[in-house]
DOKEVEX-111732 format. One line per 10 residues: number of its first residue (from 0); their letters; for each residue x negated, y negated, z of C-alpha. Coordinates in nm, 4 decimals. Layout:
BEGIN
NUM	a	X Y Z ~ ... $
REM end
This chain:
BEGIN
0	xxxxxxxxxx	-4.0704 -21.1747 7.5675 ~ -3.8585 -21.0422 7.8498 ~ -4.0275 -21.0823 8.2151 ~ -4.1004 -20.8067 8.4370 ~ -4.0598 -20.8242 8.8132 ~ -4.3960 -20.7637 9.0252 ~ -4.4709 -20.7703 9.3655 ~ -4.8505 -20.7485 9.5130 ~ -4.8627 -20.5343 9.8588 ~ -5.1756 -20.6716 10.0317 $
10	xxxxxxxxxx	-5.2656 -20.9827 9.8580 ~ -5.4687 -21.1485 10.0650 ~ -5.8102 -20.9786 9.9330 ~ -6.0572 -21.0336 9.6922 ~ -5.8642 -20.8102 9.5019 ~ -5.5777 -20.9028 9.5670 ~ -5.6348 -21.2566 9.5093 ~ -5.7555 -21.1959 9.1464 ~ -5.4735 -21.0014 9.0776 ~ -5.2442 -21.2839 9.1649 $
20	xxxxxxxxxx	-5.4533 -21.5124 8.9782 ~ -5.4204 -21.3371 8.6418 ~ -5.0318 -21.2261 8.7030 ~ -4.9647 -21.6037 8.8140 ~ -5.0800 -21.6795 8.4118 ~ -4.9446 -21.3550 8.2554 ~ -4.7008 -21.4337 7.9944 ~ -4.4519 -21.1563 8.0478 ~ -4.5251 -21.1308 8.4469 ~ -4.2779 -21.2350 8.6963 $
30	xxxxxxxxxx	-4.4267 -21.2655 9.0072 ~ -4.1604 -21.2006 9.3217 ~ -4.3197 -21.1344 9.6219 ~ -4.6670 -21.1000 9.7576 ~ -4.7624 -20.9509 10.1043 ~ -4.9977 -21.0244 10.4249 ~ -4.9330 -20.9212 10.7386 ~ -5.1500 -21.1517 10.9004 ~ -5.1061 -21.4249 10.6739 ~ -4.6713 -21.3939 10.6339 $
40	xxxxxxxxxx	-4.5143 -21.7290 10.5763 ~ -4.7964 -21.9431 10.4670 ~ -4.8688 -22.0093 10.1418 ~ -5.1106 -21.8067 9.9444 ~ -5.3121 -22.1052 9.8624 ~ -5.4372 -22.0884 10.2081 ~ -5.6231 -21.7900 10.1126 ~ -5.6670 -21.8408 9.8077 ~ -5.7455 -22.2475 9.7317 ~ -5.8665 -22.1779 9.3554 $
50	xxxxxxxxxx	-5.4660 -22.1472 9.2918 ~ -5.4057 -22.4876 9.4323 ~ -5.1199 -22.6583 9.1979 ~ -5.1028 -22.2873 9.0232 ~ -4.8933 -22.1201 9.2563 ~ -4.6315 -22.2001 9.4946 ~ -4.5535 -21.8815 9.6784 ~ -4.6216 -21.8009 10.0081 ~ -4.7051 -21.4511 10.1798 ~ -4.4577 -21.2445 10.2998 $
60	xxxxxxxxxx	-4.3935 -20.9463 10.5336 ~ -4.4675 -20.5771 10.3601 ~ -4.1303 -20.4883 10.5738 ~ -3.9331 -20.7717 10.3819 ~ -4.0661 -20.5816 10.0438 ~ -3.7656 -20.6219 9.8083 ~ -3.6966 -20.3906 9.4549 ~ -3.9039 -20.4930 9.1619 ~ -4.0256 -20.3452 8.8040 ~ -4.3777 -20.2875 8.9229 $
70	xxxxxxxxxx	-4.5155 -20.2918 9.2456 ~ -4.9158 -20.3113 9.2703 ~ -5.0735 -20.1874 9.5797 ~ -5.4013 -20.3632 9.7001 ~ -5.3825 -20.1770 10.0529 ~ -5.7139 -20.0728 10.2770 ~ -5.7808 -19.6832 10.1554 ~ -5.5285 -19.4526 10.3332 ~ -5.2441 -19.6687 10.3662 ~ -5.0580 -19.6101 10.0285 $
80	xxxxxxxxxx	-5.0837 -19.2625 10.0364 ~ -4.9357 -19.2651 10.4383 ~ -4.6159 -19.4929 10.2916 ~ -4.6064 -19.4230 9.9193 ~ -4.2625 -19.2665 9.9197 ~ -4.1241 -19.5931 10.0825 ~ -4.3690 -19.7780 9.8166 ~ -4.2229 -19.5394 9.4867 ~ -3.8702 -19.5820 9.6053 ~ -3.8674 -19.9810 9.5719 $
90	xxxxxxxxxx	-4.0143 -19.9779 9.2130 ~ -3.9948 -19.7556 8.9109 ~ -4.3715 -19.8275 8.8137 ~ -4.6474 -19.8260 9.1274 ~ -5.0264 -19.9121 9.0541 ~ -5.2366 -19.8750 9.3435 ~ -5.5850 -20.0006 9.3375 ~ -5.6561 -19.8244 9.6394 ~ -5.8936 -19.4642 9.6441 ~ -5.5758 -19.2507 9.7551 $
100	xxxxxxxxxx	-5.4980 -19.0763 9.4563 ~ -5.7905 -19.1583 9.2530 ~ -5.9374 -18.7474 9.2675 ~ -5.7609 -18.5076 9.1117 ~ -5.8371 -18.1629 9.3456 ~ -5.6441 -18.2026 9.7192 ~ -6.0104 -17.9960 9.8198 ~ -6.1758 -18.2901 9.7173 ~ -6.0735 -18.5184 9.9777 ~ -6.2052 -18.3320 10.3037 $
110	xxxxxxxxxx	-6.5481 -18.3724 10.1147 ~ -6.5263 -18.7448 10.0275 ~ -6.3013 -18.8745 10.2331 ~ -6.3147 -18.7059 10.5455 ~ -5.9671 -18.5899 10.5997 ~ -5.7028 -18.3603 10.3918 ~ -5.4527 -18.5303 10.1576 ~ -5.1364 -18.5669 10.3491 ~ -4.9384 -18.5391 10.0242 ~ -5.1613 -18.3375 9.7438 $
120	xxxxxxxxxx	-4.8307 -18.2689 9.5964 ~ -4.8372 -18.6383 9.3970 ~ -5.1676 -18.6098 9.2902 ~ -5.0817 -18.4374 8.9429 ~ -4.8598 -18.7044 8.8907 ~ -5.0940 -19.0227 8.9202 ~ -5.2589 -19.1135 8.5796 ~ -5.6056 -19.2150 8.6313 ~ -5.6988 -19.6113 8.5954 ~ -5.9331 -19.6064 8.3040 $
130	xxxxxxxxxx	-5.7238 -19.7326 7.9643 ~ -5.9875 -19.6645 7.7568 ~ -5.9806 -19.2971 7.8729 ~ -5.6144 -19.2338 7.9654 ~ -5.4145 -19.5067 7.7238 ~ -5.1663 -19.2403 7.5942 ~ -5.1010 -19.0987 7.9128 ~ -5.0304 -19.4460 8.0673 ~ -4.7863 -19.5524 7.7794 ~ -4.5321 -19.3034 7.9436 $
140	xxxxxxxxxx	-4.6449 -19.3164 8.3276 ~ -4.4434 -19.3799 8.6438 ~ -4.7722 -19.4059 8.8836 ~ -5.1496 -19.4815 8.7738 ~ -5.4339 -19.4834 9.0354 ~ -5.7053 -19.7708 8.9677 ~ -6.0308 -19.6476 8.9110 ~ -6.3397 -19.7570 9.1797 ~ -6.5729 -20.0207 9.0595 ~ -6.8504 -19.8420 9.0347 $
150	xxxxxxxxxx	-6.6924 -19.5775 8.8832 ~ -6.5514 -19.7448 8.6422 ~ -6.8702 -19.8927 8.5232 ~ -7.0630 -19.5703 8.5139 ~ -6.7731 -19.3989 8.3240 ~ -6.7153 -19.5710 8.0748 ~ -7.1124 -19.5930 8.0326 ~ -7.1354 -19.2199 7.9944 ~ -6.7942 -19.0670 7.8393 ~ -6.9375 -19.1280 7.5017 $
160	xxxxxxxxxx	-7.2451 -18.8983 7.5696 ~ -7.0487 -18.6138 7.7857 ~ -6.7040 -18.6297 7.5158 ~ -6.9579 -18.4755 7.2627 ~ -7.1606 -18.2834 7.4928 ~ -7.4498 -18.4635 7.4521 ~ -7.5755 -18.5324 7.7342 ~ -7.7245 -18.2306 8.0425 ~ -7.4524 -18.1953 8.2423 ~ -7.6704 -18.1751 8.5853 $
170	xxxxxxxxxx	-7.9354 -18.4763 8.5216 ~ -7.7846 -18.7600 8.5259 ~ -7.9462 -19.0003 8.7734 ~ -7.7581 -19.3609 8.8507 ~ -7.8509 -19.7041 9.0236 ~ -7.5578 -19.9862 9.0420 ~ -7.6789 -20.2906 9.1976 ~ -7.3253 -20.4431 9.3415 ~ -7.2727 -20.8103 9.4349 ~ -7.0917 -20.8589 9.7942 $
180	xxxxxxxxxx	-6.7005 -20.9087 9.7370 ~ -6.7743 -20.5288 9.6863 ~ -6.7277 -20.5029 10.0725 ~ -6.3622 -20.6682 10.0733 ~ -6.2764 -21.0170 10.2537 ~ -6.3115 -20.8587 10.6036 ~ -6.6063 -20.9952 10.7701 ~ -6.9167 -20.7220 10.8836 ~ -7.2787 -20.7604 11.0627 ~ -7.3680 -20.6929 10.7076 $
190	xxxxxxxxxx	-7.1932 -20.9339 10.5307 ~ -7.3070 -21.2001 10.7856 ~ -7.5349 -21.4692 10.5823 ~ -7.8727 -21.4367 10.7302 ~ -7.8111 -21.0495 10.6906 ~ -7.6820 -21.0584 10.3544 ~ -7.9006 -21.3608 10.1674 ~ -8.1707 -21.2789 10.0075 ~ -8.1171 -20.8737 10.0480 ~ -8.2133 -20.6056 9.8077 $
200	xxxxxxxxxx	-8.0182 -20.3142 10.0458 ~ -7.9260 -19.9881 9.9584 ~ -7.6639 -19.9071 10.1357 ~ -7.5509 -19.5699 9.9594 ~ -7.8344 -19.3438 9.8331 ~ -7.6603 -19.0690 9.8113 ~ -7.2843 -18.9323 9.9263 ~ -7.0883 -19.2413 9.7752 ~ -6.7150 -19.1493 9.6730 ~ -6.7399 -19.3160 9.3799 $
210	xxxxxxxxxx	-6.9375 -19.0383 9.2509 ~ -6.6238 -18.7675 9.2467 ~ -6.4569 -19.0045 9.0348 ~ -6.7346 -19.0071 8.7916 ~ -6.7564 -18.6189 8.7638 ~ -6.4330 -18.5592 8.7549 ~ -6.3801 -18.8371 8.4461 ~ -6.7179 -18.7168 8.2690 ~ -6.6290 -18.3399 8.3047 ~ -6.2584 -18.3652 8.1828 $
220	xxxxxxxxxx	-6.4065 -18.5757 7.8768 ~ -6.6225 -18.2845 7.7616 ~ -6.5142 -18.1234 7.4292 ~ -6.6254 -17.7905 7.5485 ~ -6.6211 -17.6578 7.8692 ~ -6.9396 -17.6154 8.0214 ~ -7.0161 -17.6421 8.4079 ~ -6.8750 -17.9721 8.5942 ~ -7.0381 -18.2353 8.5633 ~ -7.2903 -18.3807 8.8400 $
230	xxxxxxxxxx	-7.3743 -18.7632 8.9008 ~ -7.6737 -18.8516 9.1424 ~ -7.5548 -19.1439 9.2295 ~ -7.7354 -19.4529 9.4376 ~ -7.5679 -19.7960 9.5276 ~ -7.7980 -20.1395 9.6349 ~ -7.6723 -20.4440 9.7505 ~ -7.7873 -20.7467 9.6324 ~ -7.7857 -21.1635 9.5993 ~ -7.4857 -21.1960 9.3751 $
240	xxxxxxxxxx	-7.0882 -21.2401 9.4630 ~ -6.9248 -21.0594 9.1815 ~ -7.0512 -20.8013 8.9625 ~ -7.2094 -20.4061 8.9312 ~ -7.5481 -20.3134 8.6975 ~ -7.5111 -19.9210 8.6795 ~ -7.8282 -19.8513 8.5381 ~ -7.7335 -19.4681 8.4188 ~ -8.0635 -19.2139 8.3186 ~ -7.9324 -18.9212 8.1095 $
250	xxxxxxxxxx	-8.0888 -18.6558 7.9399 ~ -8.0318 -18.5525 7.5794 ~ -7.9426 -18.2081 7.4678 ~ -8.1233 -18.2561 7.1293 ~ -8.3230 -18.5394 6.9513 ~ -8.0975 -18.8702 6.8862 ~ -8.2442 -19.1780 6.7343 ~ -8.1373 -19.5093 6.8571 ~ -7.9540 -19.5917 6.5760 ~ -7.7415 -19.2209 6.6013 $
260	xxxxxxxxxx	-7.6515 -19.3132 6.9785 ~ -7.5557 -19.7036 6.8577 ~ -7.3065 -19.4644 6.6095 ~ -7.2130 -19.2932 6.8449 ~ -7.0725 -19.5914 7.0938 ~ -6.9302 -19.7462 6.7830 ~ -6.7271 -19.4598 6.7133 ~ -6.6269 -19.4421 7.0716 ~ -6.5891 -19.7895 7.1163 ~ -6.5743 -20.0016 6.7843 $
270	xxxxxxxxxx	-6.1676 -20.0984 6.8648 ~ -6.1424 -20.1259 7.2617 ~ -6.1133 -20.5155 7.3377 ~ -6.2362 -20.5052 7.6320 ~ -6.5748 -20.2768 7.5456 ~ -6.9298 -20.4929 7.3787 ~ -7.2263 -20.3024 7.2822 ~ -7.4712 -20.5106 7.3644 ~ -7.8022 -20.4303 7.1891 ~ -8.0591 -20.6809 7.0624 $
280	xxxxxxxxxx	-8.4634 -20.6817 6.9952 ~ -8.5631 -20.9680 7.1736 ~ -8.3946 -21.2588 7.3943 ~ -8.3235 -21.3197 7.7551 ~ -8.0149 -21.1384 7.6858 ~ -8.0702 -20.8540 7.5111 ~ -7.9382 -20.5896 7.7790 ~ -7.6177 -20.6210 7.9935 ~ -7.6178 -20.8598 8.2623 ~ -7.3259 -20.9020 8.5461 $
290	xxxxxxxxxx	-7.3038 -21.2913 8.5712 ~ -7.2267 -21.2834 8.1692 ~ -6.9135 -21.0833 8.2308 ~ -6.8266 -21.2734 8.5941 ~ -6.4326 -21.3542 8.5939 ~ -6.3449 -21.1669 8.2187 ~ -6.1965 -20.7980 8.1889 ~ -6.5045 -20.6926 7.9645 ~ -6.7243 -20.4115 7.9983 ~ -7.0963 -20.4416 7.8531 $
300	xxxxxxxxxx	-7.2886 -20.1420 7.7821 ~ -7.6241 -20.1218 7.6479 ~ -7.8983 -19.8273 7.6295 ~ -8.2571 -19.8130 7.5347 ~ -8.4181 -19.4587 7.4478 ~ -8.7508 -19.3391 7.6097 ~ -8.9949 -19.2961 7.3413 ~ -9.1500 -19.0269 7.5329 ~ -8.8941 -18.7935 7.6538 ~ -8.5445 -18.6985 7.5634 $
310	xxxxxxxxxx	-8.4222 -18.9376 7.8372 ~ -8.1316 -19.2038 7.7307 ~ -8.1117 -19.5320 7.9967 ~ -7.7860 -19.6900 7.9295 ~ -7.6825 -20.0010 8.1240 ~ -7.3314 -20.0876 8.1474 ~ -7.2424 -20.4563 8.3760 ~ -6.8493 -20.5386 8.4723 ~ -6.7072 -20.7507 8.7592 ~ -6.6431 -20.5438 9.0398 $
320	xxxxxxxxxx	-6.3179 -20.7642 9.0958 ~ -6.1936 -20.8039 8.7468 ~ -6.2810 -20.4832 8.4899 ~ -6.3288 -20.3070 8.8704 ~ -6.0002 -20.3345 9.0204 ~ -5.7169 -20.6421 8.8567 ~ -5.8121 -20.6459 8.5806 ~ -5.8154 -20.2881 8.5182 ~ -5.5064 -20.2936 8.6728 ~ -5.3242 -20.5673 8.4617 $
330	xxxxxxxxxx	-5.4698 -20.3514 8.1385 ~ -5.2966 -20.1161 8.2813 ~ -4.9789 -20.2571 8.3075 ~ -4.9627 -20.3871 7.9613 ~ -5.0292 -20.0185 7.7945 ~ -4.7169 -19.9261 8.0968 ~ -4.5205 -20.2019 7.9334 ~ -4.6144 -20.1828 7.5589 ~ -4.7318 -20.5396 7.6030 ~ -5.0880 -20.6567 7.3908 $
340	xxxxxxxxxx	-5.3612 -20.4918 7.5900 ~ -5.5434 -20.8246 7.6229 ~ -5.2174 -21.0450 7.7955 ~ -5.3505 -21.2056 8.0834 ~ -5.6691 -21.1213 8.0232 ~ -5.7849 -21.3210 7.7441 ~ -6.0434 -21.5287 7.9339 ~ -6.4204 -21.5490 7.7874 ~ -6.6573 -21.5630 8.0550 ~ -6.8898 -21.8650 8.1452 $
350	xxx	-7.2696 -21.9482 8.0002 ~ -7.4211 -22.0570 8.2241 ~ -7.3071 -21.9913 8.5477 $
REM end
């Protein structure tokens, strides 16, 4: 298997750090340069100490950034999209993990983000992160835009239900409880410990950014084309590290037993590797549960239907750090590559943890 040549622009974050530690093991990755500015010239380990005697590089200067195959951005939101021709110029392939071309409509971005595009004219041209929505479209791609963590695991709860118009476009009401590498390595008044232990916080009700993604996705999945697609979306913090429970209420268009939405999933579902339907009767883990899917690339989705109204509760649980950002990412880049979907991602999970 013939290497490629990747480089990691802002490696010295969570997410960062996870995608060097699943590149460092990937079988046809070749791993050139990785960047801090505030870390250049000492060795990554320093950062990151669970690759102690795993890798031997050390960070570098973003202005010493060198050609390479593929060059994956894990910059603070605004700064690929302010250097991305510099970024696009040093590698035929870019992935950036970053929100900056993430939405699809340059109108979008005063509303979410605060401030116009500076360059809406690349925005057609970024595939959207999700392989299990965009595979084909990635097989052939220059530039692919990682998909939010949240996002992600509200997506891929719902495009089953919305991709056959089964769901009310205009109802759909979601809670994600999010562990707190979700805030990035840089250190806050609420990330301090006797702020953060113990909370149950929400910290988004309403207005998070996430939610354009999840529109946009849900209403571009629809077979039809009825009005866009709304998400009420809510975000708590709580006591975990890694991890997101989106806990997703939709409401049916007509009468579906559990068994006909099970069919559904498994239609949808039945061959992605990194998708379980998790659905049991009884046990401790009969629904999706974040520290089940800590470290791994999987997605778990389960639903339960409310006896009493047409309402559908499905429950979806991914690490923020892994199916959220790298290892979306490193999917990604296999489908780019026409490597096995699963390289570098083949790792289980722990029980217990």
């Amino acid at each position: 298997m013939s290497r490629v040549r990747v480089s990691i622009v802002g490696g010295s974050g969570y997410v960062g750090g996870e995608l060097l530690r699943l590149l460092v093991a990937h079988a046809a990755a070749e791993i050139a340069q990785v960047t801090s500015e505030r870390h250049a010239g000492a060795p990554v380990t320093v950062v990151h100490p669970n690759l102690r005697r795993v890798c031997d590089l050390s960070f570098s200067s973003a202005a010493g950034l060198e050609p390479c195959d593929t060059l994956f951005l894990c910059l603070p939101h605004g700064r690929a999209m302010a250097e991305i021709d510099r970024f696009t110029a040093l590698a035929p392939r870019v992935i950036d993990l970053s929100a900056d071309f993430r939405l699809k409509d340059p109108a979008a971005y005063p509303v979410w983000y605060g401030r116009p595009h500076p360059r809406p004219d690349l925005l057609p041209r970024f595939v959207y992160g999700i392989p299990e929505l965009h595979r084909q479209e990635m097989r052939s791609a220059a530039w692919i835009s990682s998909a939010g963590c949240n996002a992600t695991a509200v997506i891929l709860a719902l495009y089953p239900l919305f991709q056959l118009g089964l769901a009310e476009p205009d109802r759909t009401v979601v809670e994600a409880k999010v562990g707190s590498s979700e805030g990035g390595a840089s250190a806050s008044e609420a990330s301090h410990h006797p702020e953060r232990s113990g909370c149950v916080r929400s910290y988004k009700p309403t207005g998070h950014r996430h939610a354009a993604e999840m529109a946009q996705e849900l209403a571009a999945g629809q077979a039809s084309e009825p009005p866009g697609v709304t998400v009420h979306f809510s975000a708590t913090a709580v006591e975990m590290v890694r991890g997101v429970l989106a806990t997703c209420h939709v409401f049916l268009r007509q009468e579906l037993t559990e068994k006909a939405v099970w069919q559904v999933y498994r239609q949808a579902y039945g061959r992605e590797p990194f998708i379980r339907i998790v659905k049991a009767r009884d046990g401790v883990h009969r629904y999706p549960e974040p520290k089940l899917v800590a470290g791994t690339n999987f997605c778990d989705i389960g639903f339960e239907r409310d006896p009493s109204s047409n309402r559908l509760v499905v429950i979806s649980a991914i690490d923020n750090l892994v199916k959220g950002a790298a290892g979306q990412a490193v999917q990604a880049f296999n489908v780019m590559h026409g490597l096995p979907e699963t390289t570098g991602l083949e790792f289980a999970g722990l029980h217990p943890v």
